[in-house]
C-alpha positions, 0 to 999 in steps of 0.5 A, a space after each residue: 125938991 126935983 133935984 133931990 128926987 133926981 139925986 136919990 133916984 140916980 143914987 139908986 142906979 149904981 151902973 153908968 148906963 142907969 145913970 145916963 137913962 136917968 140924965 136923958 130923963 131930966 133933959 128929954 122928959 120935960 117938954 110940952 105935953 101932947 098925945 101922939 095920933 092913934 091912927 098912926 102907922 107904926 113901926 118895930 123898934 127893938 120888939 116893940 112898935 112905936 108910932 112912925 113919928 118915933 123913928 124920925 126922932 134923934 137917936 137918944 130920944 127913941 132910946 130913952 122911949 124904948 127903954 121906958 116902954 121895956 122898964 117901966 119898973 125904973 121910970 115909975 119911981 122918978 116923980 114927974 109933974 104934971 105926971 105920976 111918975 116919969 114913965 108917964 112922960 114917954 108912955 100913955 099906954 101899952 097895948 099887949 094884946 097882940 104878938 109884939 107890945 104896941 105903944 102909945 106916946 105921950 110927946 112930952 118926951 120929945 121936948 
């Protein structure tokens, strides 16, 4: 059933780059669930701050979390188990209260 889901999901996204966010979905977004610690020390990426732990991650896993922190409107469409949807995989909240986003991780993102 995940595979047509995927499959109608990326027929949606008509442009190469929806098409390779949705393919690092499938590949990162699968992996063990664990929260990230809250008492982190946090960094700005692209506007929005991340816990450190995020920075020590490959190239391609920050960019899949920082897209799905900026879009999440795409990632709540795409099903993901044990999760809602796949933004769910990459992100357990955000906090807009103060001048930049601060978001907290869900690992399962890092595979």
């Amino acid at each position: 059933m995940i595979p047509v889901c995927i499959f109608v999901f990326m027929h949606r996204i008509r442009n190469s780059f929806g098409v390779a966010i949705a393919a690092m979905i499938v590949v990162t977004g699968c992996g063990a669930s664990s929260d990230a610690d809250t008492s982190a020390e946090w960094v700005t990426i692209d506007g929005v701050e991340f816990p450190t732990i995020l920075a020590q991650a490959p190239p391609d896993v920050v960019e899949i979390y920082v897209f799905a922190a900026k879009h999440p409107e795409v990632l709540e469409y795409m099903p993901c188990y044990p999760h809602i949807s796949a933004y769910d995989c990459f992100v357990d909240a955000i906090d807009r209260t103060g001048p930049v986003p601060r978001v907290e991780l869900d690992l399962m993102g890092f595979g």
